[in-house]
ZADODREN-425359 format. One record per residue (C-alpha): x, y negated, z; residue number from 0; residue in one letter. Coordinates in steps of 0.05 Angstrom, whole numbers, plus 5000, padded with zeros to 4 digits. Example, Ala and Ser with C-alpha at 12.3 -4.5 7.8 and 13.67 -1.06 7.14 Angstrom:
<nodes>
@east = 5246&north = 5090&up = 5156&resi = 0&resn = a
@east = 5273&north = 5021&up = 5143&resi = 1&resn = s
</nodes>
This chain:
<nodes>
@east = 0691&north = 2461&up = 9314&resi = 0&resn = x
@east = 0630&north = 2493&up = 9351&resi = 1&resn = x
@east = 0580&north = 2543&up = 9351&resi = 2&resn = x
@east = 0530&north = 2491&up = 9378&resi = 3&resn = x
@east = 0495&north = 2452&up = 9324&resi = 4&resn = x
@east = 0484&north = 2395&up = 9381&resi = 5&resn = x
@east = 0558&north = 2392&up = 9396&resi = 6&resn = x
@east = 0573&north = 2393&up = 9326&resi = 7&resn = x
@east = 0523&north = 2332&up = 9311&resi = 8&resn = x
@east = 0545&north = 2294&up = 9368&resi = 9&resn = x
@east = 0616&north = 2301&up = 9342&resi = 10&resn = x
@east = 0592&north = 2275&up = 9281&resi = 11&resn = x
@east = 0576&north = 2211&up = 9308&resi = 12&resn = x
@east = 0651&north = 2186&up = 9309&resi = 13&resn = x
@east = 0685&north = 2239&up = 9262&resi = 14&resn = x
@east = 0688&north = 2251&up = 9189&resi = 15&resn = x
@east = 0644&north = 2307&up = 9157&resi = 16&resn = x
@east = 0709&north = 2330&up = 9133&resi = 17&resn = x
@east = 0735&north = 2350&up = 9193&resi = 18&resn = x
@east = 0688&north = 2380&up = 9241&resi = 19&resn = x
@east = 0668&north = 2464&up = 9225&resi = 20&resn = x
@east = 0598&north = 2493&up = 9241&resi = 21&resn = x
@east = 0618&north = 2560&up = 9266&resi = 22&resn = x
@east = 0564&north = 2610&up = 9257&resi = 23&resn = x
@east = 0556&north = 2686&up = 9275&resi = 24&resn = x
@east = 0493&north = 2725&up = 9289&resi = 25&resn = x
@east = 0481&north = 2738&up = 9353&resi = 26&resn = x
@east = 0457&north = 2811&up = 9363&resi = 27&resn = x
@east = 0433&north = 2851&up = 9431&resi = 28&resn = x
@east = 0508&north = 2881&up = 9421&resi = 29&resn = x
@east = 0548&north = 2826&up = 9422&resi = 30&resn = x
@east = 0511&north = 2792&up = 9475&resi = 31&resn = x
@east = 0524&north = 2860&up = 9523&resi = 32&resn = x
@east = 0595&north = 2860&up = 9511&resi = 33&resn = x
@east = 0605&north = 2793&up = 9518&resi = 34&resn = x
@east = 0575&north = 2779&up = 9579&resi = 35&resn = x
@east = 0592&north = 2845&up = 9598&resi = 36&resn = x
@east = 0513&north = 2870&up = 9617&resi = 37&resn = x
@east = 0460&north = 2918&up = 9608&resi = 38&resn = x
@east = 0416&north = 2930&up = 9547&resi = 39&resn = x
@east = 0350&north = 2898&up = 9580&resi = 40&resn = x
@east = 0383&north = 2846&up = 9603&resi = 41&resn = x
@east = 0433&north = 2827&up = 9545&resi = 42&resn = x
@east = 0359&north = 2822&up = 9507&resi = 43&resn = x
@east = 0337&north = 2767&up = 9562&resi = 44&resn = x
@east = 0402&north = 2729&up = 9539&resi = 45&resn = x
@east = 0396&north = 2736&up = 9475&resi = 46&resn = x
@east = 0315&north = 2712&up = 9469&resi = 47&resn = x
@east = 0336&north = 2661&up = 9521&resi = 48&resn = x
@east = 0397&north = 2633&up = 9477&resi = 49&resn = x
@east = 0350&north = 2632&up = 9408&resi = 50&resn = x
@east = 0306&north = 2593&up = 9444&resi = 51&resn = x
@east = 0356&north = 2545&up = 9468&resi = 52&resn = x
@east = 0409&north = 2540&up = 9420&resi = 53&resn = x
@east = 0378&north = 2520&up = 9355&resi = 54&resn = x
@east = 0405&north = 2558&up = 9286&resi = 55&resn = x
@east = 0468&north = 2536&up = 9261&resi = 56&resn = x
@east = 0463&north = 2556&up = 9189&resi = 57&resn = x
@east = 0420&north = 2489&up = 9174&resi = 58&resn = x
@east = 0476&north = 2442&up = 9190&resi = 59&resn = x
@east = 0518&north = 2471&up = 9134&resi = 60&resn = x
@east = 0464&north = 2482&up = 9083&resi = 61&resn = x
@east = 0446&north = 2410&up = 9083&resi = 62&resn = x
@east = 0517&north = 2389&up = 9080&resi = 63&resn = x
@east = 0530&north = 2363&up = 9149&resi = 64&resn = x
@east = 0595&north = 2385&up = 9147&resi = 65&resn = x
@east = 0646&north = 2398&up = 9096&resi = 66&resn = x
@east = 0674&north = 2460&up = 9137&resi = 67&resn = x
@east = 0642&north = 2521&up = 9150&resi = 68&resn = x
@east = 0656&north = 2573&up = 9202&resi = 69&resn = x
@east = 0631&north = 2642&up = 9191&resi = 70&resn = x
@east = 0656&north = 2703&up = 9222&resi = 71&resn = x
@east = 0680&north = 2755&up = 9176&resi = 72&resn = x
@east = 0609&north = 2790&up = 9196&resi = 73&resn = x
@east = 0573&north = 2740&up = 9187&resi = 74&resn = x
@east = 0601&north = 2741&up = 9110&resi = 75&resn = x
@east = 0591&north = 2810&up = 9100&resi = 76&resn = x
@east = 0522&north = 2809&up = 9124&resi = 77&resn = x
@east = 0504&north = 2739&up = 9089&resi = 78&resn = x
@east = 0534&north = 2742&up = 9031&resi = 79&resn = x
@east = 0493&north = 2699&up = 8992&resi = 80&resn = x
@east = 0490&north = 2646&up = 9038&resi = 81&resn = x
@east = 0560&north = 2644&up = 9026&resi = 82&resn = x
@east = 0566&north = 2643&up = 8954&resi = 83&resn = x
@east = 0510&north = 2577&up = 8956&resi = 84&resn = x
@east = 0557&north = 2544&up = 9010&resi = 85&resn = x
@east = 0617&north = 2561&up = 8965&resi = 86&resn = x
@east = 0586&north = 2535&up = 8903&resi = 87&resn = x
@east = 0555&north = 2479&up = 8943&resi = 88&resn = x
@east = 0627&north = 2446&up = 8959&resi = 89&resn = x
@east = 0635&north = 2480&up = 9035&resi = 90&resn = x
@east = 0702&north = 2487&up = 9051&resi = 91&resn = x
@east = 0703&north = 2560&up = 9076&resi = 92&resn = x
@east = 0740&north = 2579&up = 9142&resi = 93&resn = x
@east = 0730&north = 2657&up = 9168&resi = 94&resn = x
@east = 0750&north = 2688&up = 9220&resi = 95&resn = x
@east = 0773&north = 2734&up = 9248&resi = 96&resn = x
@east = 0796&north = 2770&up = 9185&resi = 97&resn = x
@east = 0844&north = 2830&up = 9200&resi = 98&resn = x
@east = 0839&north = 2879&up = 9149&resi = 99&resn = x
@east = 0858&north = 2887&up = 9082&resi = 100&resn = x
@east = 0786&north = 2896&up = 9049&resi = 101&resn = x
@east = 0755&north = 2832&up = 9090&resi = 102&resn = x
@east = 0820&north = 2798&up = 9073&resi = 103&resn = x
@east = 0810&north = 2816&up = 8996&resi = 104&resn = x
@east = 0736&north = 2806&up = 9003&resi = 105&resn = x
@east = 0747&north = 2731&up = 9029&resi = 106&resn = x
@east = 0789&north = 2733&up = 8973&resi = 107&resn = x
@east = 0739&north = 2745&up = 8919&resi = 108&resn = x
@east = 0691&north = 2699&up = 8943&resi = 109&resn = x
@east = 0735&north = 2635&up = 8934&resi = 110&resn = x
@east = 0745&north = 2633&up = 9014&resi = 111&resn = x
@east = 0797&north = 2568&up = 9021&resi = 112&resn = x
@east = 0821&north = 2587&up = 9097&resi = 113&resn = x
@east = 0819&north = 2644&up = 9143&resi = 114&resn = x
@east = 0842&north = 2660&up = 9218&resi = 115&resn = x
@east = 0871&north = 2721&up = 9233&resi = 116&resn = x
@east = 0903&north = 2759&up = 9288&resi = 117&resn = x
@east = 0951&north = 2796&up = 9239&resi = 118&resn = x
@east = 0987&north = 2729&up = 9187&resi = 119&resn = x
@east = 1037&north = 2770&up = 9167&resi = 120&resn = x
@east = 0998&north = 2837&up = 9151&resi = 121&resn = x
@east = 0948&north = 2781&up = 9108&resi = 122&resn = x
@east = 0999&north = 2748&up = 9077&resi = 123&resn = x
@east = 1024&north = 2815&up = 9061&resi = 124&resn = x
@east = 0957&north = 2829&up = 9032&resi = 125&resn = x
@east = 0946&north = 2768&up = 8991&resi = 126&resn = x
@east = 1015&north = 2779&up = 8961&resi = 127&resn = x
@east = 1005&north = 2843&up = 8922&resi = 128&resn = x
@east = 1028&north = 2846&up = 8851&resi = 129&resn = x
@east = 0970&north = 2829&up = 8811&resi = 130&resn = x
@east = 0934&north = 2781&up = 8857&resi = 131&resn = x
@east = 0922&north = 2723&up = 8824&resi = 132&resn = x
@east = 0903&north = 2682&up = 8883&resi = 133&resn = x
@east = 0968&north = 2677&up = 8916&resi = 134&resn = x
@east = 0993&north = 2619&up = 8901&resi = 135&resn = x
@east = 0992&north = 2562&up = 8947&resi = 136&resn = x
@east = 0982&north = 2607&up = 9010&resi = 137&resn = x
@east = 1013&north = 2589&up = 9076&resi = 138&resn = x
@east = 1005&north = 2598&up = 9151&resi = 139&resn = x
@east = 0986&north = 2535&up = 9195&resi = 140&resn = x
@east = 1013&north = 2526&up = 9271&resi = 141&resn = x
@east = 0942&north = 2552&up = 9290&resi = 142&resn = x
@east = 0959&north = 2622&up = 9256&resi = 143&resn = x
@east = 0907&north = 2609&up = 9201&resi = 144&resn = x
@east = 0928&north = 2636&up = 9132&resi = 145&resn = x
@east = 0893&north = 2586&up = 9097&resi = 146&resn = x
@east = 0907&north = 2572&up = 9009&resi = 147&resn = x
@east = 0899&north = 2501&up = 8975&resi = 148&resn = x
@east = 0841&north = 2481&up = 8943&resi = 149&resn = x
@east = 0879&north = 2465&up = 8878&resi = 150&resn = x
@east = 0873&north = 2545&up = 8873&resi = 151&resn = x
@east = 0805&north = 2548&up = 8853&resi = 152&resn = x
@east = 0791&north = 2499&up = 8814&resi = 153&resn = x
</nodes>
């Protein structure tokens, strides 16, 4: 699992498509500045620096490099189609970091398989509802992802 689509390819030199995860997010003047904690001229250095040397991530999963992709629940919401094509395309979907109830139901709707969370029992709460049909099959792994078997949408 990476961000880096050159870490992610050199992991796929000795490991299974199946089990490595292209994480992708954008990367926006914003979250550069709060992550490295600077100012607004200089969080757009970083960020024109980083697009030039971190190539996009989005490729790996649209030609099926990897079985799993990573978006963050932002990434979804703003993407949304490139989601649906990975979907339909056979990606196993893993999102994070879903915490509320409408990302959790929207994750829902689009057939996402596994999710990370920093609230599992307020999700599985959430996926529970009377009326939900895809509840079955949903459990918590050690790594505090809620995540639902594939058998469910089939």
């Amino acid at each position: 699992m990476s961000f880096h689509p050159d870490g992610v390819r050199h992991l796929l030199q000795s490991v299974s498509p199946r089990h490595v995860c292209q994480l992708v997010a954008d990367t926006t003047v914003s979250t550069v500045r709060h992550s490295m904690r600077v100012g607004p001229a200089a969080a757009m250095v970083y960020r024109a620096g980083m697009r030039l040397v971190v190539p996009p991530a989005v490729p790996i999963i649209a030609n099926g490099e990897v079985e799993l992709a990573g978006p963050g629940i932002e990434f979804v919401r703003d993407h949304l189609k490139d989601v649906i094509t990975w979907r339909a395309n056979g990606s196993i979907l893993r999102v994070w970091t879903v915490d509320s109830f409408v990302d959790t139901h929207l994750c829902l709707a689009l057939g996402v398989q596994q999710i990370t969370t920093n609230v599992p029992a307020d999700v599985l709460r959430w996926v529970a509802e009377p009326g939900n049909e895809n509840t079955a099959g949903t459990r918590k792994d050690s790594s505090g992802a809620v995540s639902r078997r594939e058998a469910q949408f089939a």
